[in-house]
N, C-alpha and C positions, 0 to 999 in steps of 0.2 A: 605240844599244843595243849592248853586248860582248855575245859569246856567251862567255858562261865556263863554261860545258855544252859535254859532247861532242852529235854532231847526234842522234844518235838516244836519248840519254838525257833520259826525264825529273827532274823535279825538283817541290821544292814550295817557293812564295813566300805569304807572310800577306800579300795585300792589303784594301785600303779600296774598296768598294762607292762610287766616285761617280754612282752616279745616272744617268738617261740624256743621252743625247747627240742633239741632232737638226741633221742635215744641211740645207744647203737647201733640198732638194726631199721632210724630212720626213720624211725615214726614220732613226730611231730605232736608235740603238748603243749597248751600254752601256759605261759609263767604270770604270775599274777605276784606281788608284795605287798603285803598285808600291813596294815600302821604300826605293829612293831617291828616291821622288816623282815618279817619270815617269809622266806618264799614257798610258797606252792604250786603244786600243777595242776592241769584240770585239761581234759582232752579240747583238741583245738576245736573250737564252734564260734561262729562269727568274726568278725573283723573290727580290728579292733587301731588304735595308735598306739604307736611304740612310747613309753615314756608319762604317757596322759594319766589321766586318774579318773576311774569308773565309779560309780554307788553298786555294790553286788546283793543278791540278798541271799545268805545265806540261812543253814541249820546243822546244829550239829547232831545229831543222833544218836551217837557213840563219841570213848574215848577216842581220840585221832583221827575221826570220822568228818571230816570238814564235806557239807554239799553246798555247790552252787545252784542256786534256782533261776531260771532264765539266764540273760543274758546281763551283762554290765551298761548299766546308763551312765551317760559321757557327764564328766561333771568336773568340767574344766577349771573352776577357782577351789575346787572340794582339798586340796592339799598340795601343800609345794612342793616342787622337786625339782633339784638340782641340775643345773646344766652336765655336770659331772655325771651325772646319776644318769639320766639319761641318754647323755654318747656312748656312757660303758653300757646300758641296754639296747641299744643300737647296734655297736658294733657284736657284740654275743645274740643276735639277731637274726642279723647277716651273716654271720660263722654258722650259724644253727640251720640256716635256711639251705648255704649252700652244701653242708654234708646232708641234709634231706635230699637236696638235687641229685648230688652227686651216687648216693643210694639208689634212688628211684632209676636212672640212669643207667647203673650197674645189673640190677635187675632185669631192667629191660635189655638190655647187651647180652644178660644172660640166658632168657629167654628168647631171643633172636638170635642164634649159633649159627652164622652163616656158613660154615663148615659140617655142619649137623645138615642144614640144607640140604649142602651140593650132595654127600654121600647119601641121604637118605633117597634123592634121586637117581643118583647114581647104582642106586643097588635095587631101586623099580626096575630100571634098564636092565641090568644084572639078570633081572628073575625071568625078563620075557628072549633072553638071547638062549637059542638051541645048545642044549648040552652039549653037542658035538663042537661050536665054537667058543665057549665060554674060554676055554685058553687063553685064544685070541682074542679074548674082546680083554680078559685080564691083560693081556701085553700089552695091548694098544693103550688101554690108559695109564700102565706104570710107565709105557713111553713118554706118549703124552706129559704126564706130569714132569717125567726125570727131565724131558728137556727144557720146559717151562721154567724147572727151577736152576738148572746146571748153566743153559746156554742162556746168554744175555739177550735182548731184545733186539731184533734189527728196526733200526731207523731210517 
């Protein structure tokens, strides 16, 4: 990217709303296309349409230092874009949003270990059963378990 702004002035550019962006660990940017068609990210903040075209105001500061100041004003006749152009940012969108979900998801699955649960309970119980029974109380649940998983269900 040229800076062809002095560092501390801003400016305004009509871009295109691509849609969001998702890294691989899920975090969520949003893609913006610039009038020579270069894309950029800029962390997601507001809501925005897929495809549309905003007025942004930016400044550049530095070499490859692009900032966005607020938010994008909707600026619907500000520059054409293609029907084409717009289903391929649509559907990279949608692909984007759902490996977000799918992430966040994951996460939480990960953080909920229902098997982490039962044993972490399991072993409260553990600490208040009498030394002298602890054998049995270990028999009883690798019974327990072994038959839960060996013998099938009565109906």
């Amino acid at each position: 990217m040229t800076n062809d702004h002095q560092e501390s002035e801003t400016f305004e550019e009509i871009w295109i709303f691509g849609g969001s962006y998702a890294t691989k660990t899920g975090r969520r940017w949003h893609r913006w296309i610039r009038p020579d068609d270069e894309e950029v990210y800029f962390d997601s903040k507001g809501s925005y349409v897929v495809g549309c075209t905003y007025r942004v105001r930016l400044s550049c500061p530095g070499p490859d230092d692009l900032r966005m100041h607020g938010r994008g004003r909707y600026e619907p006749e500000a520059r054409e874009v293609s029907l084409e152009l717009c289903e391929q940012l649509q559907a990279q969108h949608r692909a984007a949003e759902t490996a977000i979900q799918r992430k966040q998801l994951e996460r939480k699955l990960k953080a909920e270990d229902p098997l982490a649960d039962v044993l972490g309970r399991l072993a409260d119980i553990a600490v208040a059963v009498p030394p002298m029974q602890r054998d049995g109380f270990a028999a009883l649940v690798l019974r327990t378990v072994y038959r839960a998983y060996f013998q099938p269900p009565k109906n």
